[in-house]
Residue frames as a rotation matrix with the C-alpha (Angstrom) as fourth column:
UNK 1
-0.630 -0.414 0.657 -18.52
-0.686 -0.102 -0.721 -1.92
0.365 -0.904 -0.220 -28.62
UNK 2
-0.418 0.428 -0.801 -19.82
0.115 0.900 0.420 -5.07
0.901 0.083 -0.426 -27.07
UNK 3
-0.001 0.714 0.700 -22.55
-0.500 -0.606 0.618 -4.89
0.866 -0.350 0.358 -24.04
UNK 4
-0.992 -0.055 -0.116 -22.53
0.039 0.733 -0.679 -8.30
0.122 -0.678 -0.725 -22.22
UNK 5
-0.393 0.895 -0.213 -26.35
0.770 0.446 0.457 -8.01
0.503 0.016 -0.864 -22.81
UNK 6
-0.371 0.303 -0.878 -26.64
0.826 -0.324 -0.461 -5.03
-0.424 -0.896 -0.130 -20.37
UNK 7
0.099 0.651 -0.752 -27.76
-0.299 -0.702 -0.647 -2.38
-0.949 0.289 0.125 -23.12
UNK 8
0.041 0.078 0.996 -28.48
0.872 0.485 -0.074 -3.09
-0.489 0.871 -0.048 -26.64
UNK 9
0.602 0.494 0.627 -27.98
0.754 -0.611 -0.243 -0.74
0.263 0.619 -0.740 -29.56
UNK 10
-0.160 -0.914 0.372 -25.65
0.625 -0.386 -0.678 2.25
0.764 0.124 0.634 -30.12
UNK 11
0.204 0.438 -0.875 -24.61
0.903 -0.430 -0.005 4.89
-0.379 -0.789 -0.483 -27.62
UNK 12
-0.738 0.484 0.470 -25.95
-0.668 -0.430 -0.607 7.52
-0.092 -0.763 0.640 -26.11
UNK 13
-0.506 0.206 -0.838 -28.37
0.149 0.977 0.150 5.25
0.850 -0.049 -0.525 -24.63
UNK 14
-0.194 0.264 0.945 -30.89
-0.969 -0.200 -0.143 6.15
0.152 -0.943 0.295 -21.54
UNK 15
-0.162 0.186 -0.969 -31.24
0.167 0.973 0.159 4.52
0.973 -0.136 -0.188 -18.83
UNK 16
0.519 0.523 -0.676 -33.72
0.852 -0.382 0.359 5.61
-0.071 -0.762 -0.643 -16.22
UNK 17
0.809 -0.087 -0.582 -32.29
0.004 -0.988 0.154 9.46
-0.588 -0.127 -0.798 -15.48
UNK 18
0.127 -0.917 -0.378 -29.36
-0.094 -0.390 0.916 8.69
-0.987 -0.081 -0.135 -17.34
UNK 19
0.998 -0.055 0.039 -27.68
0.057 0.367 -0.928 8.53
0.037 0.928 0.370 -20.91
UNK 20
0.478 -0.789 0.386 -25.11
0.308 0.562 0.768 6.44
-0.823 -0.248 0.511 -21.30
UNK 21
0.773 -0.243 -0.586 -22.49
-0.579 -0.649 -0.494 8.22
-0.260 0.721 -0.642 -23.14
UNK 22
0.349 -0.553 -0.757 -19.63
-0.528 0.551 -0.646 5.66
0.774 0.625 -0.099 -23.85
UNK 23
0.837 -0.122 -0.534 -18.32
0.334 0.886 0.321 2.53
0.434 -0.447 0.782 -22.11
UNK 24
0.539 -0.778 0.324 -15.43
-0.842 -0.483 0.240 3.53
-0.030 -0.402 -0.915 -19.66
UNK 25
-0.805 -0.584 0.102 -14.48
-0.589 0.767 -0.254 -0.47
0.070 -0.264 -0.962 -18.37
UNK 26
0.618 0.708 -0.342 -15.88
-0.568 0.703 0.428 -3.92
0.543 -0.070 0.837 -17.29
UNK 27
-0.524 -0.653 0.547 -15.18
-0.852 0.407 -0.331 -6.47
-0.006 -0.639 -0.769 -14.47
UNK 28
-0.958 0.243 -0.153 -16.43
0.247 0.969 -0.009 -9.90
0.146 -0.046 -0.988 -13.19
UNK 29
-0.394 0.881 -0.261 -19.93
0.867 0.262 -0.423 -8.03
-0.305 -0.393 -0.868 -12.26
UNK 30
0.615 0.789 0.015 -20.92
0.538 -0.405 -0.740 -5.20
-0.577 0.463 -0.673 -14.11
UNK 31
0.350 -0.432 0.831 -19.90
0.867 -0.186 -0.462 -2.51
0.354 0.882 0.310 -16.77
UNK 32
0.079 0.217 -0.973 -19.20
0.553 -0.821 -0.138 1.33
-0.829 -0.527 -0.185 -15.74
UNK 33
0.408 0.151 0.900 -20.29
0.830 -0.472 -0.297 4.11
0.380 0.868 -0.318 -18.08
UNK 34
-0.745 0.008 -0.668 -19.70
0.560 -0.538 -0.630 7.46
-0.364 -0.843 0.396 -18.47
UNK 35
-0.198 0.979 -0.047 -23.06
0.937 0.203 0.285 8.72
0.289 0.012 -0.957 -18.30
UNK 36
-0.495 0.368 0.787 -25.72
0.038 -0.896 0.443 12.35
0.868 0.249 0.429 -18.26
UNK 37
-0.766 0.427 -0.480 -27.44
0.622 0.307 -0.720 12.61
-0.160 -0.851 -0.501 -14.92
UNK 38
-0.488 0.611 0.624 -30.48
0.702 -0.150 0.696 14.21
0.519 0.778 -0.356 -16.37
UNK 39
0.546 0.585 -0.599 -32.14
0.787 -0.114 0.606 15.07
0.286 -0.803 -0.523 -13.34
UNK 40
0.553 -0.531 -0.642 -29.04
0.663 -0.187 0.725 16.80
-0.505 -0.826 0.249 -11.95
UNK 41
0.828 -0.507 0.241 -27.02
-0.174 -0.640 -0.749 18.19
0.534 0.578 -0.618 -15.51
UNK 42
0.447 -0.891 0.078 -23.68
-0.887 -0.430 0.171 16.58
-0.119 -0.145 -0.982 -14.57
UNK 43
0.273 -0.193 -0.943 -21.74
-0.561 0.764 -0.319 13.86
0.781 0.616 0.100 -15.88
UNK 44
0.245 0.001 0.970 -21.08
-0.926 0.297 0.233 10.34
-0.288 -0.955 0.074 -13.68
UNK 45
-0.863 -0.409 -0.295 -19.46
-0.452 0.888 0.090 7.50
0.225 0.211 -0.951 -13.63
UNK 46
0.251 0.564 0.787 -22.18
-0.900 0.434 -0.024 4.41
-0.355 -0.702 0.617 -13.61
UNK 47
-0.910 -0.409 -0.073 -21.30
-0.415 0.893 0.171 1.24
-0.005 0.186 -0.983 -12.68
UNK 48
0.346 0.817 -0.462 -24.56
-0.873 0.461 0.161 -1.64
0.344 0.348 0.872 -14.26
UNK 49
-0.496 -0.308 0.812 -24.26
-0.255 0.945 0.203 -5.04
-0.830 -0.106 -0.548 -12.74
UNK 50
-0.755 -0.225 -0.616 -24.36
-0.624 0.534 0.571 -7.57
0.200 0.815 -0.543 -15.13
UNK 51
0.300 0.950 0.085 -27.62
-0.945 0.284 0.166 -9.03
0.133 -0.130 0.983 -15.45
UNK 52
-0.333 -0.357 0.873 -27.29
-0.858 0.498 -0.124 -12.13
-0.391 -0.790 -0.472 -13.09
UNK 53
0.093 0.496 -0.863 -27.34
-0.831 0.516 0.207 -15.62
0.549 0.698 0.460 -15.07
UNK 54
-0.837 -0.496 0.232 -26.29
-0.546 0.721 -0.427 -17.70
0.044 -0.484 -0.874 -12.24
UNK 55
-0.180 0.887 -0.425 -28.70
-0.255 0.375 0.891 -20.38
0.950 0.269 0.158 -12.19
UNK 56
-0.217 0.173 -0.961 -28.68
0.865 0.490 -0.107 -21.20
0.452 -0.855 -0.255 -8.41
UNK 57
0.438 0.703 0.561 -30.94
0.360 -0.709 0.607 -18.51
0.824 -0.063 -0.563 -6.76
UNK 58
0.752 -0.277 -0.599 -28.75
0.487 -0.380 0.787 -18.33
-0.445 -0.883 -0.150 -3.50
UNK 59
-0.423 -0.876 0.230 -25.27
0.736 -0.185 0.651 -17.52
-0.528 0.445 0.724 -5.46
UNK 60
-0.229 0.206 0.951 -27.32
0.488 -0.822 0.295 -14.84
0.842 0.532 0.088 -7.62
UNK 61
0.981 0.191 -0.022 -28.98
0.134 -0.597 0.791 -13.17
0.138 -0.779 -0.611 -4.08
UNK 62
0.463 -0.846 -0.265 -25.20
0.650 0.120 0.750 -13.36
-0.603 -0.520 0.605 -2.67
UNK 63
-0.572 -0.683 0.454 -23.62
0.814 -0.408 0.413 -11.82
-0.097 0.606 0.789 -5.72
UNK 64
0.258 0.368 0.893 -26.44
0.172 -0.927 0.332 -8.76
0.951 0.068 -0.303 -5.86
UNK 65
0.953 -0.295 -0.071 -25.73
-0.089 -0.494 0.865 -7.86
-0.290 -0.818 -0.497 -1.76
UNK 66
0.071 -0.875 -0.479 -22.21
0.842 -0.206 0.499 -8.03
-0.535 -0.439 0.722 -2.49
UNK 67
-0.285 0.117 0.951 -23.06
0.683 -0.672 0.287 -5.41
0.673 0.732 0.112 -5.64
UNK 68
0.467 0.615 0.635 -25.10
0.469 -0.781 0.412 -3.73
0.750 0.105 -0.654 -3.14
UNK 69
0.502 -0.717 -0.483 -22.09
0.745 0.075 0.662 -3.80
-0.439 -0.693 0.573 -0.23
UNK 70
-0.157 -0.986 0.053 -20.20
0.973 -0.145 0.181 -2.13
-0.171 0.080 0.982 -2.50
UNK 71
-0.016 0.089 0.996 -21.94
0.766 -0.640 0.069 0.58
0.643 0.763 -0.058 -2.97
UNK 72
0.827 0.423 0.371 -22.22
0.111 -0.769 0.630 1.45
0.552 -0.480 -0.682 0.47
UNK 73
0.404 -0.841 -0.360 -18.56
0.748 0.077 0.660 0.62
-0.527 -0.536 0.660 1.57
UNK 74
-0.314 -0.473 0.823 -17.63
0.812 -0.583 -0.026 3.18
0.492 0.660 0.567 -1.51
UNK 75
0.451 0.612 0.650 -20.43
0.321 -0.790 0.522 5.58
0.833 -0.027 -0.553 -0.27
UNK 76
0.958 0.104 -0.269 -18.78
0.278 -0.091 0.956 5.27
0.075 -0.990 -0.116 3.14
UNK 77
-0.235 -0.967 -0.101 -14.76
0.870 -0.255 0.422 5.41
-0.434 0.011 0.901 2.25
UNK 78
0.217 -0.161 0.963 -15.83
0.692 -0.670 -0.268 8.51
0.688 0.725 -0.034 -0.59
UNK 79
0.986 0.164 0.035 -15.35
0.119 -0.833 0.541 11.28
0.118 -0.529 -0.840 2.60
UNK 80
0.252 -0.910 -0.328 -11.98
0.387 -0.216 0.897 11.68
-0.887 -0.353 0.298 1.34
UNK 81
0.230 0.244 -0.942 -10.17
-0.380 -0.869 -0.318 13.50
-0.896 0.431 -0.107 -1.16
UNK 82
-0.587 -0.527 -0.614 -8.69
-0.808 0.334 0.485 10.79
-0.051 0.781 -0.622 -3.21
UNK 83
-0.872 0.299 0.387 -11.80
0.411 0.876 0.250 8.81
-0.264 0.378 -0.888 -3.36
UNK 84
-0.599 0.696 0.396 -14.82
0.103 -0.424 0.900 9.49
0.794 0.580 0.182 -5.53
UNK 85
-0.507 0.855 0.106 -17.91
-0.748 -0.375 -0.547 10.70
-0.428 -0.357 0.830 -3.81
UNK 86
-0.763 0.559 0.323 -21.08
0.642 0.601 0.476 7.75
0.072 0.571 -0.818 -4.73
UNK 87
-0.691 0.718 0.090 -24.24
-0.723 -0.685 -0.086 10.23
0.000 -0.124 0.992 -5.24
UNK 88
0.278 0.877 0.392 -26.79
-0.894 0.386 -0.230 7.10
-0.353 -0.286 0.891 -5.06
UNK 89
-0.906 -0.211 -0.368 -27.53
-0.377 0.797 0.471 3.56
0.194 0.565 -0.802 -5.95
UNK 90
-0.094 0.963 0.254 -30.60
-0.609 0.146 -0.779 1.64
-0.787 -0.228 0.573 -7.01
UNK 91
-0.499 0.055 0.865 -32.41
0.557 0.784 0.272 -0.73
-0.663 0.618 -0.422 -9.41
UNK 92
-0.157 0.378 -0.912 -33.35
-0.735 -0.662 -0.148 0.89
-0.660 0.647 0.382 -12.70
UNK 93
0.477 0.497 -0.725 -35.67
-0.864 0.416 -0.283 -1.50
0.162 0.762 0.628 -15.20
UNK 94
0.997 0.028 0.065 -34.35
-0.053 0.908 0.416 -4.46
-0.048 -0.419 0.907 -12.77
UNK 95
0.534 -0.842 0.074 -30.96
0.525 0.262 -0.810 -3.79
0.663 0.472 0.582 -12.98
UNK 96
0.487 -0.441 -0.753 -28.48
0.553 -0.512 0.658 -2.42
-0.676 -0.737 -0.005 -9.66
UNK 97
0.093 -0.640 0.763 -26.24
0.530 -0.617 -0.582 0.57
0.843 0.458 0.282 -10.43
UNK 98
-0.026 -0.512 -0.859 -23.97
0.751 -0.577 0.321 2.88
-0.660 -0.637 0.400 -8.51
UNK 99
0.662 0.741 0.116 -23.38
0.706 -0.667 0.238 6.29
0.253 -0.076 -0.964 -9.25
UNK 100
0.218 -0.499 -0.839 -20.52
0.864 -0.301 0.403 7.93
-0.454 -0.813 0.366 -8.50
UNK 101
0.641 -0.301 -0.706 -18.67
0.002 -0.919 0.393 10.97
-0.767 -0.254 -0.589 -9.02
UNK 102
0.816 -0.241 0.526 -16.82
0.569 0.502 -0.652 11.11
-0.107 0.831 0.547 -12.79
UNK 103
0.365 -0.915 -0.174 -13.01
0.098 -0.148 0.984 11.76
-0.926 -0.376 0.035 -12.97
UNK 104
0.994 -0.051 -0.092 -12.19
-0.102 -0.278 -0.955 12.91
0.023 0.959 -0.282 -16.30
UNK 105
0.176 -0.983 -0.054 -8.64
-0.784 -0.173 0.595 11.46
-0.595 -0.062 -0.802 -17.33
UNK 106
0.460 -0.243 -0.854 -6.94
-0.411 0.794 -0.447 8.22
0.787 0.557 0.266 -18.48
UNK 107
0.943 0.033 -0.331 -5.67
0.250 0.584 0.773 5.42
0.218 -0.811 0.542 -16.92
UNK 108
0.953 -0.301 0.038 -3.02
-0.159 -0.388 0.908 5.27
-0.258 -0.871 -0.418 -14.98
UNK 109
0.304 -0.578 0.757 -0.85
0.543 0.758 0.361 3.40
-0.783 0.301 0.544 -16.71
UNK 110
0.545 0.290 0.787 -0.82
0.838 -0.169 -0.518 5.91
-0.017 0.942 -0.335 -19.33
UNK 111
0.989 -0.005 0.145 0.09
-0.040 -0.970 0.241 8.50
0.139 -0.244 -0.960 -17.52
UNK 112
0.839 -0.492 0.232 2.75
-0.231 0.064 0.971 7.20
-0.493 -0.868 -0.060 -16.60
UNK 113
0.389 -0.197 0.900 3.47
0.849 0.455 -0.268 6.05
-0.356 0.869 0.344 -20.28
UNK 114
0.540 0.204 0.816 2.75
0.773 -0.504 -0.386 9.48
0.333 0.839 -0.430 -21.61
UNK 115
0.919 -0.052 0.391 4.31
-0.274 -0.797 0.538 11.97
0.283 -0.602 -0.747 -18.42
UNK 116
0.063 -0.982 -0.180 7.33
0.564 0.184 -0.805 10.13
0.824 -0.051 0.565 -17.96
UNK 117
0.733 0.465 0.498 6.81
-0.089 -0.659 0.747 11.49
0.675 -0.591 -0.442 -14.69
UNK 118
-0.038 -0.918 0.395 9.83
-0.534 -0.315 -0.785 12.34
0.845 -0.241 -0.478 -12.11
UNK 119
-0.352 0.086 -0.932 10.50
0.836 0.477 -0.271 10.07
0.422 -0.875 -0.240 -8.93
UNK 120
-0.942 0.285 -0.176 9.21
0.028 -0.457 -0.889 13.26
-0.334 -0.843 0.422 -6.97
UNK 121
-0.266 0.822 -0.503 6.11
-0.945 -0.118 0.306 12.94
0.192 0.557 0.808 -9.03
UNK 122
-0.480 -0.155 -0.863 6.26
-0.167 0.982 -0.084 9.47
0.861 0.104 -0.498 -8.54
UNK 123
-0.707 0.164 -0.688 6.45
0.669 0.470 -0.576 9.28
0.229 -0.867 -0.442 -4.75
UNK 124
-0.896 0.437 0.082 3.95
-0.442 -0.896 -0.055 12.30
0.049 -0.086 0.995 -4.46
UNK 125
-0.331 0.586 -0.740 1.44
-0.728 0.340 0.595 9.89
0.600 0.735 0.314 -6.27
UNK 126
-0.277 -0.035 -0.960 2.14
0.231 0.968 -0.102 7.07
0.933 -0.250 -0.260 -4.26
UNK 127
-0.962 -0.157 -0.224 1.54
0.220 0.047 -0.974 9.13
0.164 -0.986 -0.011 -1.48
UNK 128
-0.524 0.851 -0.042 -1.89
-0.844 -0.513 0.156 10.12
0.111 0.117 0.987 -2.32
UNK 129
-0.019 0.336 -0.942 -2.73
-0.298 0.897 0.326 6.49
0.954 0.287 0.083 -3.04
UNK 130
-0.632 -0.492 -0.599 -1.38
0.398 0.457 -0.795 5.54
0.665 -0.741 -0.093 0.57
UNK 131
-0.986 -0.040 0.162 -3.63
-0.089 -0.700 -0.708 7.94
0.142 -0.713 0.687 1.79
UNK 132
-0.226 0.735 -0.639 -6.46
-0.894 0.103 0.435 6.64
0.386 0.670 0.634 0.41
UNK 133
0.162 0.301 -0.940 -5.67
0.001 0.952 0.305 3.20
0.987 -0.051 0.154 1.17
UNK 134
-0.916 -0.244 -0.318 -4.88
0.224 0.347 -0.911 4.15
0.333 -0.905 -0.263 4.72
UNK 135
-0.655 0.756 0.000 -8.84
-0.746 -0.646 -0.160 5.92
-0.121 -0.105 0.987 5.01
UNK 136
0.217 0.911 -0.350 -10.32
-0.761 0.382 0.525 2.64
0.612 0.152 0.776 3.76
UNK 137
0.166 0.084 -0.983 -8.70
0.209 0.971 0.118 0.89
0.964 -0.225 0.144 5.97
């Protein structure tokens, strides 16, 4: 499983309170595990920015506040039921991370692969989503 530089070496894997148990995804700015909260005894999604190679010092500051934006626009939308919950964010051995609340499933696509799920199942879904996206917005 490849790292993008952000941990080396097999998992489990600490990192500050946590241990990274196995890569979940990756985007344009960091990785998201799921991960041991040590401290706490309960599993969590954590999202690691991606250790910042931009060489122009403003464009790397910019890209960490928008890392750190998101954690509080999540922390703020999570007071619903169809969005995670963020329990913290911070810098662990120079590195930002989020925190959130782990959902134990598969993607979505899958489900949808594997459930063959019924148009009332469908629109049920879609309405949850809708609800969601009407809360962050």
């Amino acid at each position: 499983m490849g790292d993008a530089g952000i941990i080396s070496g097999a998992l489990p894997r600490p990192f500050g309170k946590y241990t990274l148990v196995r890569e979940l995804g990756r985007g344009a700015m960091g990785m998201v595990y799921e991960a041991r909260d040590s401290a706490l005894d309960r599993r969590v999604a954590l999202k690691v920015m991606l250790p910042n190679e931009n060489p122009k010092p403003k464009e790397a500051a910019i890209e960490e506040q928008l890392f750190t934006r998101e954690a509080q626009l999540c922390a703020r939308l999570a007071k619903h039921p169809n969005i995670v919950s963020v329990y913290e964010a911070g810098t662990i051995d120079g590195r930002r991370y989020i925190a959130m609340e782990f959902i134990d499933g598969i993607p979505l696509s899958d489900w949808f692969e594997q459930r063959k799920p019924s148009l009332r199942a469908r629109v049920r879904l879609l309405r949850d989503i809708a609800y969601a996206v009407h809360h962050a917005h």
